[in-house]
C-alpha positions as CSV (number, residue, x, y, z in Angstrom):
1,X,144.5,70.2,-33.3
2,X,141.8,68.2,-34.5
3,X,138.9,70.6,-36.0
4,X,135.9,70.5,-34.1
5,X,133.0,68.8,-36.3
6,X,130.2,72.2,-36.9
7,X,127.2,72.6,-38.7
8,X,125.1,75.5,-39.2
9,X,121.9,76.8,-39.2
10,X,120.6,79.7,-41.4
11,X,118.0,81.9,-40.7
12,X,116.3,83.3,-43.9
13,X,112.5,84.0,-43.0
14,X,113.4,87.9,-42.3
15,X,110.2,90.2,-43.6
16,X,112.0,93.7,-44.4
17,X,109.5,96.1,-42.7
18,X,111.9,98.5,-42.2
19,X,113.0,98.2,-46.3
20,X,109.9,100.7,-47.6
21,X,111.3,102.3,-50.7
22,X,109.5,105.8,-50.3
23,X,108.7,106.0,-54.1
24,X,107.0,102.9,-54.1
25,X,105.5,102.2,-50.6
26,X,102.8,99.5,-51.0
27,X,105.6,97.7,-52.7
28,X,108.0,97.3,-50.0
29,X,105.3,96.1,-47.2
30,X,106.7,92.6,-45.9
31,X,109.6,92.9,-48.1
32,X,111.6,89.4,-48.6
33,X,114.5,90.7,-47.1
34,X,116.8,87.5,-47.9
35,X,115.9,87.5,-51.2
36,X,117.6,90.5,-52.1
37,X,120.0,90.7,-53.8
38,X,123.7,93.0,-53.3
39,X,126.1,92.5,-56.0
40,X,124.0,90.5,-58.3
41,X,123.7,88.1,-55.6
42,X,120.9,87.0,-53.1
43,X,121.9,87.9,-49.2
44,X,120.7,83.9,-48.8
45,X,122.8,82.5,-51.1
46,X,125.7,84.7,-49.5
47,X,124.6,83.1,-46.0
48,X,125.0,79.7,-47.8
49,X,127.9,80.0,-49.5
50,X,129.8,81.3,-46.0
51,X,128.6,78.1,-44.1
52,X,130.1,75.7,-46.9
53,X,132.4,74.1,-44.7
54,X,129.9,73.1,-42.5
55,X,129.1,69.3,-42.3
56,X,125.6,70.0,-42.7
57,X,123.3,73.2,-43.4
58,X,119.7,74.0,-42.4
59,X,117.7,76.6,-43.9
60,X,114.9,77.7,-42.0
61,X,112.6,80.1,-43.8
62,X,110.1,79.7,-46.7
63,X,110.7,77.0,-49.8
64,X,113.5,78.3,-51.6
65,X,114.9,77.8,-55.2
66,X,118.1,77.9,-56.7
67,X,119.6,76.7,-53.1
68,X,122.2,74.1,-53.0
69,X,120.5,70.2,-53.0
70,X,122.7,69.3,-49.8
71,X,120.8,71.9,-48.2
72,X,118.1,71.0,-45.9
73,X,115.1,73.2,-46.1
74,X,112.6,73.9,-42.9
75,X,110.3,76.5,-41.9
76,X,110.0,77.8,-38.0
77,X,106.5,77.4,-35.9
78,X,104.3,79.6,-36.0
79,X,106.0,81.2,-39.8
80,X,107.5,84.5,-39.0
81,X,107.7,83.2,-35.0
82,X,111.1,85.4,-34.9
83,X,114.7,84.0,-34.7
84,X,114.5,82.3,-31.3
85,X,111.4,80.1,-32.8
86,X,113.5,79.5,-36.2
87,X,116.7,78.3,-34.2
88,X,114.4,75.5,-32.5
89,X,113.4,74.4,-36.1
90,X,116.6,74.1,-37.2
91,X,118.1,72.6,-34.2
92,X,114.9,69.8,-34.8
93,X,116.2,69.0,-38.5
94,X,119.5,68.7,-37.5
95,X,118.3,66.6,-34.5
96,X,116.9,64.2,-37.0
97,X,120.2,63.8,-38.9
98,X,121.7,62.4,-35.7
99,X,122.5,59.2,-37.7
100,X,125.6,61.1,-39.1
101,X,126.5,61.8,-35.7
102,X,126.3,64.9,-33.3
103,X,128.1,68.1,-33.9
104,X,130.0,69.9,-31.5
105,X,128.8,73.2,-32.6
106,X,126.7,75.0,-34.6
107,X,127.1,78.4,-36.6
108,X,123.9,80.5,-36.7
109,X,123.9,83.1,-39.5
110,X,121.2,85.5,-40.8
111,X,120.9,86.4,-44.1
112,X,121.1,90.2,-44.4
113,X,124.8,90.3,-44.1
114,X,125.8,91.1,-47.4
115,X,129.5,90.8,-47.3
116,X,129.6,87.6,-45.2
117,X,132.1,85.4,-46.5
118,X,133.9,81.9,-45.5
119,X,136.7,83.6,-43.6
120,X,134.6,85.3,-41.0
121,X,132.9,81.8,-40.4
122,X,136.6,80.5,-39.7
123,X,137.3,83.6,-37.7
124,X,134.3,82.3,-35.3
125,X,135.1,78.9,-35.2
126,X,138.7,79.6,-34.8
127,X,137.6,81.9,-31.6
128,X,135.8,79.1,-29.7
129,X,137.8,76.4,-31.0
130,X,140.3,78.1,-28.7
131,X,138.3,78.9,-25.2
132,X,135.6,77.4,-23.1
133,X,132.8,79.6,-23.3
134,X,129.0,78.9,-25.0
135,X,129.5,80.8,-27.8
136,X,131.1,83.6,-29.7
137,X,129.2,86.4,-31.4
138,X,130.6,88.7,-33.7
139,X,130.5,93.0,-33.6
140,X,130.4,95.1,-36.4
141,X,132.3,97.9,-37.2
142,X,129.4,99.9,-35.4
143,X,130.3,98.3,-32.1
144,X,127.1,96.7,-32.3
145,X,126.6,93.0,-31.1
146,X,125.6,90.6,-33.9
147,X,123.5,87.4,-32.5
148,X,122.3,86.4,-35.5
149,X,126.1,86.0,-36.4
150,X,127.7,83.6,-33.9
151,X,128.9,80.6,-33.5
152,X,127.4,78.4,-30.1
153,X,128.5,75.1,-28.2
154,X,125.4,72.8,-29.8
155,X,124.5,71.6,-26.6
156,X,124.6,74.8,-25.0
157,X,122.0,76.4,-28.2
158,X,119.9,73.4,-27.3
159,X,119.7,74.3,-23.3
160,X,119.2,78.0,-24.2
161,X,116.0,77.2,-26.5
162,X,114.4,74.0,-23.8
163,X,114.4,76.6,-21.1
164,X,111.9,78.8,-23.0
165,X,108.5,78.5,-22.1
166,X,107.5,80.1,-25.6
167,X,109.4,80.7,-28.5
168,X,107.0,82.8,-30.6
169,X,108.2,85.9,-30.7
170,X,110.9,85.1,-28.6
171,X,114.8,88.0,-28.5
172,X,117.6,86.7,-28.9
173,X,118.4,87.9,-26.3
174,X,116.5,85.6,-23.8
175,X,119.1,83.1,-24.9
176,X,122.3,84.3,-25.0
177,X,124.6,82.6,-22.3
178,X,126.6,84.4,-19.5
179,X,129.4,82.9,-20.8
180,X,130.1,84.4,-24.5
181,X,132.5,86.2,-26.4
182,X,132.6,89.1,-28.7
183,X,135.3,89.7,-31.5
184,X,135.4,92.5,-33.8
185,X,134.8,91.8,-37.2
186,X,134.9,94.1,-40.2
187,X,132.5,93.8,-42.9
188,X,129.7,92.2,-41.3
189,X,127.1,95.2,-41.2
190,X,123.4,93.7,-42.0
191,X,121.2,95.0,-43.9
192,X,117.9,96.7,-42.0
193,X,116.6,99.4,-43.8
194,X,116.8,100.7,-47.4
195,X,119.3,102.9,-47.1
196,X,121.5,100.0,-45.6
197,X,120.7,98.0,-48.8
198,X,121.4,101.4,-50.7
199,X,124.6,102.3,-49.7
200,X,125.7,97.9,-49.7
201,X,125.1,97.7,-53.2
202,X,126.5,100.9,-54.0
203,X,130.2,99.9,-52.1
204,X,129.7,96.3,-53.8
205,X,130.0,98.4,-57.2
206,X,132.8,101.2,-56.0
207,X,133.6,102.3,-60.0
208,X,136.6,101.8,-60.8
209,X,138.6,103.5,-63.8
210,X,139.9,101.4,-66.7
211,X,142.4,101.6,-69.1
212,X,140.5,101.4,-73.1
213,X,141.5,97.6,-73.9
214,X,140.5,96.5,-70.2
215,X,137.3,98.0,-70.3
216,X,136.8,96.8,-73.8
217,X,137.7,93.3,-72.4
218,X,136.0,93.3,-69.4
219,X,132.7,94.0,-71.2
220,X,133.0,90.8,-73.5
221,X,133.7,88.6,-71.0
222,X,131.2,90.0,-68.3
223,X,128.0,90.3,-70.1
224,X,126.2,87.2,-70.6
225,X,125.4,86.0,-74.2
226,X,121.3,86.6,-75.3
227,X,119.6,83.4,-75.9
228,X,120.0,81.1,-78.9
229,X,116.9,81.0,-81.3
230,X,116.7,79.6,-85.1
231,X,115.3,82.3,-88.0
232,X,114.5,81.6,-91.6
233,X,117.5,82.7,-93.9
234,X,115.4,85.6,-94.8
235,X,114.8,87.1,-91.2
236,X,118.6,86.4,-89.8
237,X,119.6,90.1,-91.1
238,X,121.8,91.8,-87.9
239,X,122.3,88.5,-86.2
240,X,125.1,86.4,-85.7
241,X,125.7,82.8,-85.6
242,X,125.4,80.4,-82.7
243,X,125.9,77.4,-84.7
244,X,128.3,76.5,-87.4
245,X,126.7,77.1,-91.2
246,X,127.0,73.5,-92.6
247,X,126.1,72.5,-95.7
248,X,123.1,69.9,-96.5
249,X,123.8,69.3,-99.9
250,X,126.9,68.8,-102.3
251,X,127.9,71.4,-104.8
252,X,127.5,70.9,-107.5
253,X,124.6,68.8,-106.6
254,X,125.8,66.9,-109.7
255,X,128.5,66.9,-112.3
256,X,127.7,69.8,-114.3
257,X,129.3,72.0,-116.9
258,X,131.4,75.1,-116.3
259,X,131.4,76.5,-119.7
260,X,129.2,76.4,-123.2
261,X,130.5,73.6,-125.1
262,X,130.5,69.9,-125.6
263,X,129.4,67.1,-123.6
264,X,131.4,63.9,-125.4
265,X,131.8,60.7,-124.7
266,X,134.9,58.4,-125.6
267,X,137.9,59.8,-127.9
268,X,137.0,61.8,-131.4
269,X,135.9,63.0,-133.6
270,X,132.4,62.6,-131.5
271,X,129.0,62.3,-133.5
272,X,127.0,65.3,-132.6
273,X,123.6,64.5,-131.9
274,X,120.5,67.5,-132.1
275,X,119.5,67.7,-129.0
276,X,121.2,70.1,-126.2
277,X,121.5,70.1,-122.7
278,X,120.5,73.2,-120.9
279,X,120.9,74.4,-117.4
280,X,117.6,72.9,-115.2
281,X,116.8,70.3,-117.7
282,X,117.4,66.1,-117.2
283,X,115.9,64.6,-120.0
284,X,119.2,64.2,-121.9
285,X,119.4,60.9,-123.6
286,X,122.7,58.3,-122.2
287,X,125.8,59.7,-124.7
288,X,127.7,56.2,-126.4
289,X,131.1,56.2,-127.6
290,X,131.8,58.8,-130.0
291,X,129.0,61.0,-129.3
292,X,128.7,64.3,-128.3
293,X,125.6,66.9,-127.3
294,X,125.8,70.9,-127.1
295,X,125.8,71.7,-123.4
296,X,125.0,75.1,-121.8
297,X,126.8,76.2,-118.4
298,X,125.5,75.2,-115.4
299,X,123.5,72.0,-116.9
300,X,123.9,68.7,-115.9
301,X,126.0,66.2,-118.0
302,X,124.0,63.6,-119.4
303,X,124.6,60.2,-118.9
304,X,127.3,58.3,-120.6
305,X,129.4,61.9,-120.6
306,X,133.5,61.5,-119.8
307,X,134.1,65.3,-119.9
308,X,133.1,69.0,-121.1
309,X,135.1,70.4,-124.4
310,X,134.4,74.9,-124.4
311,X,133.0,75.7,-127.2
312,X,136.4,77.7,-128.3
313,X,138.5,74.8,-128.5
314,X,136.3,72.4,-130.9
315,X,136.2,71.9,-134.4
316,X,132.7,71.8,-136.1
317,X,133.6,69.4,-139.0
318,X,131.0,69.5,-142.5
319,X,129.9,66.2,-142.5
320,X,128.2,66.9,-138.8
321,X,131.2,65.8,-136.4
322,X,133.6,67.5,-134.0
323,X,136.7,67.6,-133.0
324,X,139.2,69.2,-130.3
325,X,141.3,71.8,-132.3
326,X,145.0,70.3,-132.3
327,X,146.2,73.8,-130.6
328,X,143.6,73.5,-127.7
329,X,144.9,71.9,-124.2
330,X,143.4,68.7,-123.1
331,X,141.3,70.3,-120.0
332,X,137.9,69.1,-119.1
333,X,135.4,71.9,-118.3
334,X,133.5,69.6,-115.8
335,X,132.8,70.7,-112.2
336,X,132.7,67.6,-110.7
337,X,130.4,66.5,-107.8
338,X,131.2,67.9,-104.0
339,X,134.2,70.5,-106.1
340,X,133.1,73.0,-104.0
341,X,131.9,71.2,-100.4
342,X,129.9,67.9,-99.6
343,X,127.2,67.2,-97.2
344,X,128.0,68.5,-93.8
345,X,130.9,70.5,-94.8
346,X,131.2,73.4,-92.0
347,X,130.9,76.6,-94.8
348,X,131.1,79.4,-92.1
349,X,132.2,79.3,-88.0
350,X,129.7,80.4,-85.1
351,X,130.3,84.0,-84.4
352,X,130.0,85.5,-87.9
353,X,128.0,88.1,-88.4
354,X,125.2,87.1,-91.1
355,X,125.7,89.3,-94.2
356,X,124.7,89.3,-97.7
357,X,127.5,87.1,-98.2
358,X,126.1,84.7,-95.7
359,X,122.7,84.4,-96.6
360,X,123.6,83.6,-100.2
361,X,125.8,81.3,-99.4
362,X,123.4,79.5,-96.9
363,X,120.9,79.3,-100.0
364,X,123.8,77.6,-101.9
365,X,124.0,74.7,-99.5
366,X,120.4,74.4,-99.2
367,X,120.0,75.6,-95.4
368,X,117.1,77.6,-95.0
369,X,117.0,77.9,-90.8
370,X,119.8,78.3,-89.2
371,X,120.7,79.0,-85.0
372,X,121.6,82.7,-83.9
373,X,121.8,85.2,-81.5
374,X,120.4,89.2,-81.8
375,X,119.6,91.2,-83.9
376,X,120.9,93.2,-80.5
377,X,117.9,95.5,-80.2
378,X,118.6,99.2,-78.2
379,X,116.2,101.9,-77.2
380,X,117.8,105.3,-76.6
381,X,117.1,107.5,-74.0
382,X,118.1,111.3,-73.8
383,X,117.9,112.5,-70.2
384,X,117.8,116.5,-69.2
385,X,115.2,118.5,-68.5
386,X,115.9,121.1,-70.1
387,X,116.2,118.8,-73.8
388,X,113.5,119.9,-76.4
389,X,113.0,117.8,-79.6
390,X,110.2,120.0,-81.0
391,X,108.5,123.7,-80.7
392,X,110.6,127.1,-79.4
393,X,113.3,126.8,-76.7
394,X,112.8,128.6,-73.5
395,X,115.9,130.2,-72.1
396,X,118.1,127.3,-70.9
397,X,116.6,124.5,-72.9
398,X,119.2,122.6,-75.3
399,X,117.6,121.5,-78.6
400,X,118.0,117.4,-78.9
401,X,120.8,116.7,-81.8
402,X,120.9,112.8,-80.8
403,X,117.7,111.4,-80.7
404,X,117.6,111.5,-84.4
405,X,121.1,110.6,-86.0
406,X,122.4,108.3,-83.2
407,X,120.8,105.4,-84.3
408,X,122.7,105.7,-87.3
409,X,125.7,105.4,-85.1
410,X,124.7,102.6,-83.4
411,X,123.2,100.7,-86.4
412,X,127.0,100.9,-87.6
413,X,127.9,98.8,-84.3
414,X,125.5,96.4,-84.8
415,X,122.6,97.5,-82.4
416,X,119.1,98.0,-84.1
417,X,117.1,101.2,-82.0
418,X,113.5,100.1,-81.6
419,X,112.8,103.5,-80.0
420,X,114.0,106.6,-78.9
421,X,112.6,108.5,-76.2
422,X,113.4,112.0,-73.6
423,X,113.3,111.5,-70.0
424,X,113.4,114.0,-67.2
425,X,116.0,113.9,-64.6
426,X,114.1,112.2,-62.2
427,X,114.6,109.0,-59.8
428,X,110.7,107.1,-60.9
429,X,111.2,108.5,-64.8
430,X,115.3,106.7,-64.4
431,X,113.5,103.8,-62.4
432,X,110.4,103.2,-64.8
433,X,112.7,103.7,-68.2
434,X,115.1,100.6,-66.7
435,X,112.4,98.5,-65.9
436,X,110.6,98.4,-68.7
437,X,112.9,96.2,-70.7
438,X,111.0,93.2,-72.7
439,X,111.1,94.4,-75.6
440,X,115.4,95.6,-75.9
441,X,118.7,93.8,-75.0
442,X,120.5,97.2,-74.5
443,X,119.1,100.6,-73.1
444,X,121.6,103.0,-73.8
445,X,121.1,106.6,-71.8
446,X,122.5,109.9,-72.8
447,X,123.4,112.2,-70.4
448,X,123.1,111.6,-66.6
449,X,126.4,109.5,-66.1
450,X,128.8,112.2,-64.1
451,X,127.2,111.6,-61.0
452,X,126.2,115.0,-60.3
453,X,123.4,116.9,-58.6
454,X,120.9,116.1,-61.7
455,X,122.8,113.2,-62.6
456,X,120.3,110.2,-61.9
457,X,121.9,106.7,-63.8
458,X,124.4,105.6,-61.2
459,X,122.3,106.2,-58.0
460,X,119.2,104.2,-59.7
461,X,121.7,101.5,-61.3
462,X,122.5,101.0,-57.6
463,X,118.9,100.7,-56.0
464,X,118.3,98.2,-59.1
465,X,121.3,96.7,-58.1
466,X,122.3,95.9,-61.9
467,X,126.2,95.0,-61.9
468,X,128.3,97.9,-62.9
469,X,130.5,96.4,-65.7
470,X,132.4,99.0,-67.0
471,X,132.1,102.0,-64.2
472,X,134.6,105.0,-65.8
473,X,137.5,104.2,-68.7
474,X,140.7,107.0,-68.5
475,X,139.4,108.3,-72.2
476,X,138.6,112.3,-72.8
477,X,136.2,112.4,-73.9
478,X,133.6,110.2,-72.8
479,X,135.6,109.3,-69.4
480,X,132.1,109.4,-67.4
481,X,130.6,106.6,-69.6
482,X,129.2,103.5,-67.4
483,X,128.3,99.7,-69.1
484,X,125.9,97.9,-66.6
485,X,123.9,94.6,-66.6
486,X,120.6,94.8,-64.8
487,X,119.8,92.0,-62.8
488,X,117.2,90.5,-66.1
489,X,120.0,91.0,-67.9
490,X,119.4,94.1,-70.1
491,X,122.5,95.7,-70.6
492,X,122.7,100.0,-69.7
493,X,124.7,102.0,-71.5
494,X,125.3,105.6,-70.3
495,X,127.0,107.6,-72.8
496,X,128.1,111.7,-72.1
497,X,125.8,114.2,-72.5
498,X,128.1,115.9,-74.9
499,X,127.2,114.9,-78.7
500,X,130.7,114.9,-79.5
501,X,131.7,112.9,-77.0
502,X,128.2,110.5,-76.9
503,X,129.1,109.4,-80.3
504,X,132.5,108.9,-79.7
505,X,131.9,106.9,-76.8
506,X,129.2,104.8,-78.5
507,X,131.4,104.1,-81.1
508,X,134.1,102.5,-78.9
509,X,132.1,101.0,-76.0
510,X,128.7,99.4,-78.4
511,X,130.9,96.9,-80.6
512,X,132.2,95.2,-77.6
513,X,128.5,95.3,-76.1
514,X,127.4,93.9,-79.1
515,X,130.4,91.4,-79.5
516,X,129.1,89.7,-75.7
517,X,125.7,89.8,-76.1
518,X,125.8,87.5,-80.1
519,X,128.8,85.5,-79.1
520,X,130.2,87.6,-82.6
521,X,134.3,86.6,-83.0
522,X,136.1,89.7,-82.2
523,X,138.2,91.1,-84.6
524,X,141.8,92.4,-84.9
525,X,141.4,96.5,-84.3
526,X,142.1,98.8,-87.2
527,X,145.1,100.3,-86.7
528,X,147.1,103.2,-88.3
529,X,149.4,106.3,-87.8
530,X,149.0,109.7,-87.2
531,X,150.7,112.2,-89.5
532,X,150.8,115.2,-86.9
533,X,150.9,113.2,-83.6
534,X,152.7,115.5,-82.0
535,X,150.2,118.2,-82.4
536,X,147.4,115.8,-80.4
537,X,149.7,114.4,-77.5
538,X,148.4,114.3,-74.4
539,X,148.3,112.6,-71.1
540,X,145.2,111.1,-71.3
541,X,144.1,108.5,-74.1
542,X,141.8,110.5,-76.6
543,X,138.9,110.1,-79.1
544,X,139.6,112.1,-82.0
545,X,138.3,112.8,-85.3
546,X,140.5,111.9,-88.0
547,X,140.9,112.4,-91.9
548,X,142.7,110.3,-94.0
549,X,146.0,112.0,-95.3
550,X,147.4,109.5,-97.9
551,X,148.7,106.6,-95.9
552,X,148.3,108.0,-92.4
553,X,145.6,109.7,-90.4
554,X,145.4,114.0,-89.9
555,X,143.6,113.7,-86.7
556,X,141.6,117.3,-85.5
557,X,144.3,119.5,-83.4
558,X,141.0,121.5,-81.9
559,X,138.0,119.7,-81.0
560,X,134.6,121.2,-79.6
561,X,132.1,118.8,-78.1
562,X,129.2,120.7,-78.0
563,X,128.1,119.7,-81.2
564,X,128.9,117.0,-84.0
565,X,130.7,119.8,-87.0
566,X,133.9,117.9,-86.3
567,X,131.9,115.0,-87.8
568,X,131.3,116.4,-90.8
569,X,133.7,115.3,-93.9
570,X,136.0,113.2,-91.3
571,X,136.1,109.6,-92.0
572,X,137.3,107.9,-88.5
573,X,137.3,108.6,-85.0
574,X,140.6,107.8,-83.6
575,X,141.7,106.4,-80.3
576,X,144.8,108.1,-79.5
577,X,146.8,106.6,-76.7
578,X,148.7,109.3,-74.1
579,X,151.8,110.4,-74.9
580,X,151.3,108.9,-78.7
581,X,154.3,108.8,-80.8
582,X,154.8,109.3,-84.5
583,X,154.9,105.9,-85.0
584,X,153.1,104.2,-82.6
585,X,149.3,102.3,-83.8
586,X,146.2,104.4,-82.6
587,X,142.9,102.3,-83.1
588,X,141.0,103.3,-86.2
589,X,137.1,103.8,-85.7
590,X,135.3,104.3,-89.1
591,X,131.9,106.3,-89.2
592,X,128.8,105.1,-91.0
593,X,129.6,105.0,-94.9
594,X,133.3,105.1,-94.8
């Protein structure tokens, strides 16, 4: 069966009145409900994307950017008229496109159906490809009738819309046919209110929990990369290449000598003239046949020069010559011209990390800007009420024992902390503290991720609807720990409230935060073996302390959380997977200064 020729119409001129966000009221009046976004994604450009099989689409609605060029763009009269009005303007523009030829139907979508996707388009036009009524609307799994999601015989949408004597304003309603269908559909609730647009986002991120590596994986491919930007040699400390390191200049710029010796010219005995060469000077008269000059390391041969004798292998003779002892090899001491790279000779890959190394090597090849990305900058938050970083406790107030030694821990990963700061469990402190993101490319919260009663992260993650990367990894500790990009881009990472278990999890998760956002080359995990694996076997994959014990690893048999003394005089953190054996790898973590 031939497939009937469709187009579509798209209705995105929807104002959310009913989307007030009770923290932030004068905020939500008139709310551009299509522009939202569920799943990192725009409930237009959802709408959009469903239609794409349609010969032709219509948007009706205000100017729009970022949609498709085939799309045709049109706005309803009077703006905000209601559906019924919007339908007429789209069935105009796709009136005026009657050169292509006339469709035989015409899909009419709204865009506040989040999970709308290309198969429940072909579900419609399946439907009344296959009977004779006007059109075919879909119902939710509320048994509720969608109208703004239905599929109509064009000529019958056209009758429906003359017969009006005015469309502003106009239900839906007035327009449906006698003759329509209704099929069930699943996954086409809309989005009305906040707590619709609440509880979309949070099922488009349903948390899933990941093995180590995966997580580790998913997180460098997921996160987008920061922006490129070029820095003086000077300033690229904690960044990492975006461009290849390639040299401007030869080295040796010039030929040049490698040792104290001789510059000679021709066989000898060579004729040793006064002068000398030294290192930085060029004013070395052209050597002739049979001369020779002192030279000091690094200078440039003069002119006229065939090669470099070391001062250890030459003869000073009395009447003023030289000569090559007859014991000495025949080696010239020269470094020649381009020895160690020419021009444009790639010195260092993109994705290294700039080190000391680096920069001095970038100064050896003359490059004095080069293209990176970072330094990654991080602002820690410690959430609780009850946290106290100064004065006396009260009686159920926790002292803070991270704000001041985890940027240490993070520095290690490659994250500089601009800031640290406490926040109260509350929505608006959780909400204002991940908004306010200009200045950091990673926010990284402590405490707050279990998702209980005081447990604020997840639950305004969700209403920011930032894409949940990383939602739980099967690790003890630090099981609870969530990586998330906000829609800006800012990544979030929520870390245990335990400080045992915070600084483990930092020191897994941040590397591979850190290895997305500078485009740094990952490298091969440190590995080793456990000398008394069997003592720390378990079903779960752990984070342990470890010690080195000759040419294996004596990894803590009891481990308390509460507080960092199982830190103190370790070396590494080891993951341990379940069920380790004696000789099976775990994955070496080195703390600071080890």
């Amino acid at each position: 069966m031939t497939r009937p020729v469709c187009d579509a119409i798209v209705l995105a001129g929807g104002r959310g009145s009913r989307m007030a966000d009770p923290e932030h009221p004068a905020a939500s009046e008139g709310v551009d409900k299509p522009a939202l976004t569920v799943g990192g994604r725009r409930m237009v450009d959802i709408a959009v994307d469903a239609v794409s099989s349609c010969r032709r689409t219509v948007l009706v609605g205000p100017l729009r950017t970022g949609v498709p060029e085939h799309v045709v763009q049109t706005r309803e009269s009077p703006a905000g008229g209601g559906p019924v009005a919007a339908l007429a303007a789209g069935l105009k523009s796709l009136d005026s496109a009657e050169s292509e030829g006339t469709a035989d139907l015409v899909v009419v979508v709204a865009s506040d159906l989040p999970f709308l996707d290309a198969a429940a388009v072909e579900s419609l036009i399946g439907s009344i490809s296959h009977s004779r009524t006007d059109a075919v609307f879909a119902r939710d799994g509320h048994g509720r009738t969608q109208f703004l999601l239905g599929i109509w015989q064009l000529s019958a949408l056209r009758s429906a819309v003359a017969q009006l004597d005015s469309l502003d304003g106009a239900p839906m309603r007035r327009i449906v046919p006698a003759e329509h269908t209704v099929i069930p559909m699943s996954g086409i609730e809309d989005c009305d209110t906040r707590s619709d647009l609440l509880a979309a986002r949070r099922a488009a991120q349903l948390p899933e929990t990941l093995e180590v590596g995966d997580a580790l994986e998913r997180i460098r491919r997921r996160l987008a990369p920061l922006p490129v930007h070029r820095v003086t040699v000077r300033d690229s400390v904690g960044t990492v290449l975006a461009e290849p390191l390639v040299s401007r200049t030869a080295l040796p710029a010039v030929d040049i000598s490698a040792m104290d010796g001789y510059a000679v010219c021709g066989t000898e005995p060579w004729t040793l003239r006064s002068d000398i060469a030294y290192a930085g000077s060029s004013n070395i008269a052209e050597l002739t046949d049979g001369t020779a000059v002192r030279i000091a390391t690094g200078a440039a041969l003069p002119p006229g020069a065939t090669s470099v004798v070391r001062d250890e292998h030459v003869i000073r003779e009395p009447d003023g010559s030289a000569r090559r002892m007859p014991t000495a090899p025949q080696s010239d001491d020269t470094r020649r011209r381009g020895e160690d790279w020419l021009p444009g000779t790639e010195l260092v890959a993109a994705g290294t990390p700039i080190d000391a190394a680096v920069r001095s090597l970038a100064a050896s090849a003359e490059v004095f800007e080069m293209a990176v990305r970072g330094p990654v900058r991080g602002r820690v938050v410690i959430s609780g009420n009850e946290i106290r970083s100064t004065g006396p406790l009260a009686p159920g107030e926790t002292r803070d024992v991270l704000g001041s030694v985890l940027p240490e821990y993070l520095a290690h990963c490659g994250i500089t902390v601009v800031d640290v700061t406490l926040l109260d469990d509350t929505a608006t402190g959780f909400r204002d503290v991940l908004t306010r993101t200009e200045d950091v490319d990673v926010i990284i919260v402590v405490g707050a991720t279990g998702g209980g009663a005081a447990d604020q992260l997840r639950t305004t993650l969700v209403g920011l609807d930032a894409e949940t990367v990383v939602g739980r990894m099967r690790m003890r500790p630090g099981g609870s720990q969530i990586t998330a990009a906000l829609p800006d881009g800012t990544v979030v990472l929520g870390l245990p409230g335990n400080p045992l278990a915070a600084v483990g999890t930092a020191m897994l998760t941040a590397p591979a935060i850190v290895d997305a956002l500078t485009g740094r080359t990952v490298r091969p995990s440190r590995i080793g073996l456990l000398s008394n694996a069997a003592e720390v076997r378990s079903s779960t994959p752990r984070i342990v302390p470890v010690t080195a014990d000759g040419t294996r690893w004596r990894a803590d048999t009891q481990v308390r959380t509460a507080h960092l003394a199982h830190l103190v005089g370790r070396n590494a953190l080891a993951v341990i997977p379940a069920e380790v054996s004696a000789d099976e790898p775990v994955t070496i973590l080195p703390l600071p200064h080890h």
